[in-house]
LUMLO-129185 format. One line per 2 residues: number of its first residue (from 0); their letters; for each residue x, y, z of C-alpha. Coordinates in Angstrom, 1 decimal. Example, Ala and Ser with C-alpha at 12.3 -4.5 7.8 and 13.67 -1.06 7.14 Angstrom:
<recs>
0	AS	12.3:-4.5:7.8 ~ 13.7:-1.1:7.1
</recs>
This chain:
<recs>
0	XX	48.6:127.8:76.8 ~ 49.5:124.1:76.2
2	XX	52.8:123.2:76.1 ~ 52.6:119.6:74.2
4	XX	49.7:117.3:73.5 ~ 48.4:116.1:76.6
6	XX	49.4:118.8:79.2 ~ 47.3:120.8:80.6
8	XX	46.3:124.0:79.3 ~ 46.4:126.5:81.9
10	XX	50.4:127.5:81.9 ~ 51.4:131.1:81.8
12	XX	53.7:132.3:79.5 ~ 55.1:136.1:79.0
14	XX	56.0:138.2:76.5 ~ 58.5:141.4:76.2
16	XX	59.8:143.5:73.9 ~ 61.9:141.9:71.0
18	XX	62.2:138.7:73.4 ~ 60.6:135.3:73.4
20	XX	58.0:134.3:75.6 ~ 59.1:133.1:78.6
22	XX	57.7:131.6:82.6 ~ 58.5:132.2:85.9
24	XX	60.2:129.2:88.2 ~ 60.6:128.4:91.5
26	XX	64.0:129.7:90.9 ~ 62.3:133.2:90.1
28	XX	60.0:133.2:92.9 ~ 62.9:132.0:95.6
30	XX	65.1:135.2:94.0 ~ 61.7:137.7:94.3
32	XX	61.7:136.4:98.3 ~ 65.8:136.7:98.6
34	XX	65.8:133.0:99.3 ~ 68.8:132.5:97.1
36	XX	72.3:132.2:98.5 ~ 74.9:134.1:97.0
38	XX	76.8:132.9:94.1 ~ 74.3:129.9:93.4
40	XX	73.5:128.2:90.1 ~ 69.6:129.6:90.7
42	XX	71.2:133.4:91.7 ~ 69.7:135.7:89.0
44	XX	68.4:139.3:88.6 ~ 65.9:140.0:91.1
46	XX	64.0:142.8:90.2 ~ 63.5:141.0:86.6
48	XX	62.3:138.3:88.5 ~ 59.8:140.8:90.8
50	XX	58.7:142.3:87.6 ~ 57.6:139.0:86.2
52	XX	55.8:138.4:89.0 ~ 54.1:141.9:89.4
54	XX	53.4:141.1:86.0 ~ 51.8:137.7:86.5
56	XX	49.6:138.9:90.1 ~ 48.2:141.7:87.7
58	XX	47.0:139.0:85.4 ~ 45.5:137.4:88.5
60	XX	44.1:140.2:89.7 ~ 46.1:140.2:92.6
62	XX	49.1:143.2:93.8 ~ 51.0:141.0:95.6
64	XX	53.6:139.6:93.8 ~ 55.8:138.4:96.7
66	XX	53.1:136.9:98.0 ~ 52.4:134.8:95.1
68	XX	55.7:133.8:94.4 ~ 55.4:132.5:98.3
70	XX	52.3:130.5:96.9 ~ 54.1:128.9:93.9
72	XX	57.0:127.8:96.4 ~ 54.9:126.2:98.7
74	XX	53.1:124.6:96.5 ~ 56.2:123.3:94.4
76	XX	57.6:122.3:97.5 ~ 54.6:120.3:99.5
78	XX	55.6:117.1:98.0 ~ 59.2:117.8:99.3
80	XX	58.5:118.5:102.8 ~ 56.5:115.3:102.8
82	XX	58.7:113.4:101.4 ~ 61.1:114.5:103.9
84	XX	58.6:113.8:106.7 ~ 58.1:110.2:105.5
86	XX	61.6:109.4:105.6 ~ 62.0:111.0:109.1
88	XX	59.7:108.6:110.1 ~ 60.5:105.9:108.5
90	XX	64.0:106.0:109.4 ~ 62.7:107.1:112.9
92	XX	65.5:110.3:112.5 ~ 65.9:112.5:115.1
94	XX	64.0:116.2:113.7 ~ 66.8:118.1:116.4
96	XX	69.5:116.0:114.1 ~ 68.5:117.1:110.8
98	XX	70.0:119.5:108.3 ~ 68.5:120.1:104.4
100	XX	71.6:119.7:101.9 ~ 70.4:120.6:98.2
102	XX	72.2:119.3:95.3 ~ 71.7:120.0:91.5
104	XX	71.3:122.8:89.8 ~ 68.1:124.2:91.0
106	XX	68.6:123.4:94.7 ~ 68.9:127.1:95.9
108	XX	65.5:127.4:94.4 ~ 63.8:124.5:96.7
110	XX	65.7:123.2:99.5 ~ 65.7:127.3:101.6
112	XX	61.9:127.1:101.4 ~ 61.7:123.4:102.4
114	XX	63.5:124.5:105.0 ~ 62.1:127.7:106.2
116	XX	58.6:125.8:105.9 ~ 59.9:123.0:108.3
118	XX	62.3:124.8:110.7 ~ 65.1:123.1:109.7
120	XX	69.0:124.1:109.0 ~ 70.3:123.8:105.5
122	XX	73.3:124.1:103.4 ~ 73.8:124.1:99.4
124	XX	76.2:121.5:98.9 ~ 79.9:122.7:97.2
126	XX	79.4:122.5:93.2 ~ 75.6:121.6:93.7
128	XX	75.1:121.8:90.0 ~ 77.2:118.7:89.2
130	XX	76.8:117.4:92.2 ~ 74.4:114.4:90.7
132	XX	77.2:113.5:87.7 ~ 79.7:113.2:91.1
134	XX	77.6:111.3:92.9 ~ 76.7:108.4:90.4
136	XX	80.8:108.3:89.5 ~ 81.6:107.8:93.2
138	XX	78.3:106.2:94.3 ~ 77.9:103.6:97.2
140	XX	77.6:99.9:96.1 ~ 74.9:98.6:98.6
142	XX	72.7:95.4:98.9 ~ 70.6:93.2:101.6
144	XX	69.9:90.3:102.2 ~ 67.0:88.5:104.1
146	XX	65.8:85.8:105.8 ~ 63.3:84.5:107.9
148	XX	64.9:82.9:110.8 ~ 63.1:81.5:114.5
150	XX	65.4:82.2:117.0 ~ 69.1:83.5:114.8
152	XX	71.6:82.2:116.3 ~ 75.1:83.9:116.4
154	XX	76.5:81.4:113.8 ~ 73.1:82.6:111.7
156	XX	73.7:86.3:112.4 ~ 77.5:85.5:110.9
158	XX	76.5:83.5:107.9 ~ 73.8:85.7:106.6
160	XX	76.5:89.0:107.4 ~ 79.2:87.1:105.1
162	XX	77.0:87.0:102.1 ~ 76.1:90.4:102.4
164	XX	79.4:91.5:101.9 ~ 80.7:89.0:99.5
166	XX	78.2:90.5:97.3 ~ 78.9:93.7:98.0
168	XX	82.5:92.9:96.9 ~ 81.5:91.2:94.0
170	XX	79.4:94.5:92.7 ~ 82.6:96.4:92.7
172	XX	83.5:97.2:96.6 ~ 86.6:97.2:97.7
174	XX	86.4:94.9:100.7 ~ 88.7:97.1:103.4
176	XX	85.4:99.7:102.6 ~ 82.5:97.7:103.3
178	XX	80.6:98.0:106.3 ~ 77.2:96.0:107.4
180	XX	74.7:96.9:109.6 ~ 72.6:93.9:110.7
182	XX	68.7:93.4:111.7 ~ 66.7:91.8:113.8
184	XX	62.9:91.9:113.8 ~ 62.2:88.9:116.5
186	XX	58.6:89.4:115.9 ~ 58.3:88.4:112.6
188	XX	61.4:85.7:112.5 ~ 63.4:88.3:109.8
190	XX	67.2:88.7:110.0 ~ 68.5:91.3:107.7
192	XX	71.8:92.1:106.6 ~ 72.5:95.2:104.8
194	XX	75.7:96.1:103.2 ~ 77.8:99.1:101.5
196	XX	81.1:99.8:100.5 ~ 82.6:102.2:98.1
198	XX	84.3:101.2:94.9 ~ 88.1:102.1:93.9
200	XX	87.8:105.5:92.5 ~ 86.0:106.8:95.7
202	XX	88.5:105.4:97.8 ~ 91.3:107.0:96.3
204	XX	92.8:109.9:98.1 ~ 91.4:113.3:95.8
206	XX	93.5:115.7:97.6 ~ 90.6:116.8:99.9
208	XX	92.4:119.7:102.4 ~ 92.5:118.4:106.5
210	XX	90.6:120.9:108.7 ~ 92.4:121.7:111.8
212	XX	90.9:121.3:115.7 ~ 89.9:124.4:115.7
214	XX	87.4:124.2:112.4 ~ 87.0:120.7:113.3
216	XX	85.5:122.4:116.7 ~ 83.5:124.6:114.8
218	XX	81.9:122.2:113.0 ~ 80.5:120.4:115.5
220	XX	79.5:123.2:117.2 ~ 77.4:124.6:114.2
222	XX	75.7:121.1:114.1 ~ 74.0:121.4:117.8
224	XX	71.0:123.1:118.7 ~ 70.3:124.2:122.2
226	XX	72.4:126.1:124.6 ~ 76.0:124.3:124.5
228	XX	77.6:124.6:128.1 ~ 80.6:122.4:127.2
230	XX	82.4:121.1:124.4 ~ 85.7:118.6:124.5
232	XX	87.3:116.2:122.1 ~ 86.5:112.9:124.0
234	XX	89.1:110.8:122.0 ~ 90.4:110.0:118.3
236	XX	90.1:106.7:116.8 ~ 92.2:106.5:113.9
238	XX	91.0:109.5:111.2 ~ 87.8:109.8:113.2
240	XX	87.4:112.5:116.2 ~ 84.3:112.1:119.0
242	XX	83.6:115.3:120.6 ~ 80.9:115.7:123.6
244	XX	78.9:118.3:124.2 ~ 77.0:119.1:127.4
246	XX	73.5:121.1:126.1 ~ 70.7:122.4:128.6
248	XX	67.7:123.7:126.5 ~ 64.4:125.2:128.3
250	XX	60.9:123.4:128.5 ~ 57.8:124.3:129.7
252	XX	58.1:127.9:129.9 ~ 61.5:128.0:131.2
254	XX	60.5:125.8:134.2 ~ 62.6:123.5:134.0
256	XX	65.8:122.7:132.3 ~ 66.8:119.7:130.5
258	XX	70.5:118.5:130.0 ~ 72.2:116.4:128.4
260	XX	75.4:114.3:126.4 ~ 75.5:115.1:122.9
262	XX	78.1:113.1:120.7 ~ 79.3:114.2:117.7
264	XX	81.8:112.1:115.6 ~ 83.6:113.9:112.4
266	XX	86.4:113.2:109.9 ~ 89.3:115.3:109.1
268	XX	87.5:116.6:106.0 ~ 84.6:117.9:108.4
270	XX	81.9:115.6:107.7 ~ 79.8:114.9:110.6
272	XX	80.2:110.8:110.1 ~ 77.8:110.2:113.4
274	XX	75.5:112.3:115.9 ~ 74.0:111.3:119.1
276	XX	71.3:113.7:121.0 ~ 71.2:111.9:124.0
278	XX	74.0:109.2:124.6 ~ 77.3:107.9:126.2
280	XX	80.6:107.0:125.3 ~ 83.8:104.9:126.2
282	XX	87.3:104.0:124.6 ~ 90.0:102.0:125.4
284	XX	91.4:99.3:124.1 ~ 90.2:96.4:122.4
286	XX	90.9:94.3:125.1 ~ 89.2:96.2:127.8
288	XX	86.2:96.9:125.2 ~ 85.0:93.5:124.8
290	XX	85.6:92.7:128.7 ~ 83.6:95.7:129.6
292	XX	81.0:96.4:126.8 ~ 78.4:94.3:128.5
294	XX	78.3:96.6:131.6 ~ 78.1:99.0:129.8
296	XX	74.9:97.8:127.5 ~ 73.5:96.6:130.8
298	XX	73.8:100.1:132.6 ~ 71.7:101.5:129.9
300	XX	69.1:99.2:129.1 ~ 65.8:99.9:130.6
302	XX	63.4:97.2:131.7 ~ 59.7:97.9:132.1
304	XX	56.2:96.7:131.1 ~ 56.9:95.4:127.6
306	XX	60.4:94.3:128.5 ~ 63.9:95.3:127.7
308	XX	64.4:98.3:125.6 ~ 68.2:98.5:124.4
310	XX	70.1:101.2:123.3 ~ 71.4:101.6:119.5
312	XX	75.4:100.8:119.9 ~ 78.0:102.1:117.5
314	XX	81.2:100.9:117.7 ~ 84.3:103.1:116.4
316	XX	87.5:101.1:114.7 ~ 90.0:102.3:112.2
318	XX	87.8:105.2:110.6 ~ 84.8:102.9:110.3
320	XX	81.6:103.2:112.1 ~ 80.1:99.6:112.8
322	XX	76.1:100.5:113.7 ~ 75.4:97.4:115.9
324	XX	71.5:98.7:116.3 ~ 69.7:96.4:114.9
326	XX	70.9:93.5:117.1 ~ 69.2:92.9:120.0
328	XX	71.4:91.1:122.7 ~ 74.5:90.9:123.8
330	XX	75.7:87.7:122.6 ~ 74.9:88.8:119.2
332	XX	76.7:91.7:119.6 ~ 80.1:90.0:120.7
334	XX	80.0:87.6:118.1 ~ 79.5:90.3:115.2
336	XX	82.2:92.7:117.2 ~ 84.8:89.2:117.4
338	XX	84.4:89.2:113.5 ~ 84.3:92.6:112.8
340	XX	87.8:93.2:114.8 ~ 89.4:90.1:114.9
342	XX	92.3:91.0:113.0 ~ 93.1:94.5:115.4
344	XX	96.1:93.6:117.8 ~ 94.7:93.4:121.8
346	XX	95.9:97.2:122.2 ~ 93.8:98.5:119.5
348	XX	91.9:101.5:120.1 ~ 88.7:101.3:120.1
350	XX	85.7:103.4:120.9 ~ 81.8:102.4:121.4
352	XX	78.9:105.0:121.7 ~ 75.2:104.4:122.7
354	XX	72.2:106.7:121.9 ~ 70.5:106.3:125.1
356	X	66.6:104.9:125.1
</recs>
């Protein structure tokens, strides 16, 4: 049939006794293949929803209905996995880093598949029905600037990183919450400066319960994929704790074994705030931070062919997360960090981490 004017006219619709007619959904055909997790908004009866679809592979002359409610998932789901795909490479994300979280109503019905299809982990989030109303009350404010600069200077890296965030501020942020990443593409002249920051509301405290260091543990454990052969809180930096985690995982048939430094660095609530598959860490003070950081960039900067390649730096203060990868040398890097933590006493703590390239 044709729902309205202009649709196509090959939907199938069912009919029972003394009901209206009626379709199947992904949310059906995730039920029919037990894709649903327990007490989700898309949970429903399933052998209704495997009668529908006996129902509908009869009228397809097929007698497999879990088969084609595996069809109608995939297909309903192709443009998600490749949307997902895009933005892994895009954002050049780490597939060994990723996890799936589904919100709204009918994420039990999509996200399990998308993630079965790609190998991925994934969770529903808590209250994933409303979980789009919740997220445009406490969303992020965020904007970017750009410029096209030959040669940025630090005093240009500065400038063009204070009217990010005065706009930020003026679209609402509270200024203690913004954060700004910087970028610099020395190929085409472009300086970017991108920043976000939360408004009031979301900065408020909402009563969210602390996990302890044992759950805290857990968590970071669950988030790690490979063989884990050590785990140990490395330091905490104001509300924010950095484990490490020494992983060996098999390759080439078991022949050899590769290990290595996995970070992890996660709030009180939980929340995984950073992750590093392949990195290093230090923290000290302030002080001995600034002295030392550029042995520290040095060590782990590799120099071949086409020149330097640098590692991505984040830098831990006060509960933020200052991402420092899109600069690429050291002077620009002090000269942001001066800014950033100029006013932190000498004795600060202070914690930097490096995904390693």
């Amino acid at each position: 049939f044709q729902p309205k004017d202009g649709d196509p006219k090959d939907y199938v619709r069912m009919a029972a006794p003394g009901r209206e007619a009626f379709s199947v959904t992904p949310s059906c055909a995730s039920n029919v293949l037990n894709l649903v997790p327990k007490g989700e908004a898309s949970e429903g009866n399933r052998d209704s929803a495997l009668a529908a679809f006996t129902a509908l592979a009869k009228f397809m002359g097929r007698d497999d209905a879990e088969k084609v409610a595996d069809e109608m998932l995939h297909r309903g789901t192709h443009q998600v996995e490749q949307t997902v795909k895009d933005m892994i490479e895009d954002y050049e994300l780490d597939p060994q880093l990723i996890t799936l979280s589904g919100g709204g109503g009918g994420a039990a019905a999509i996200v399990p598949y998308t993630a079965k299809r790609m190998g991925l982990p994934f969770e529903i989030a808590k209250n994933a029905a409303v979980i789009s109303a919740i997220g445009a009350a406490l969303a992020l404010v965020r904007d970017s600037i750009e410029k096209t600069i030959i040669n940025p200077t630090e005093a240009d890296v500065l400038k063009i990183r204070k009217e990010a965030e005065e706009s930020v501020v003026r679209m609402g942020a509270t200024p203690e919450s913004v954060e700004i990443q910087i970028e610099i593409d020395a190929q085409k002249n472009i300086v970017r400066a991108t920043a976000t920051g939360t408004t009031e509301l979301r900065t408020r405290e909402l009563g969210t319960a602390h996990l302890d260091s044992t759950a805290l543990e857990e968590k970071v454990r669950q988030s790690i994929r490979g063989t884990v052969d050590a785990l140990e809180l490395i330091t905490e930096v104001g509300p924010l704790a950095i484990y490490q985690a020494r992983t060996s995982s098999r390759m080439l048939g078991g022949l050899w074994t590769r290990r290595m430094d996995q970070y992890r660095v996660i709030d009180k609530e939980g929340v995984i705030r950073l992750q590093l598959r392949n990195g290093d860490c230090i923290s000290a003070t302030k002080r001995a931070i600034l002295s030392g950081l550029k042995d520290f960039f040095e060590k782990h900067t590799l120099y071949g062919d086409a020149g330097k390649e640098h590692p991505d730096l984040f830098v831990i203060f006060r509960g933020r997360i200052l991402d420092m990868s899109g600069l690429i040398n050291m002077d620009q890097i002090l000269s942001l960090l001066q800014v950033e933590l100029g006013t932190a006493p000498d004795d600060e703590p202070v914690a930097v981490l490096l995904r390693k390239v």
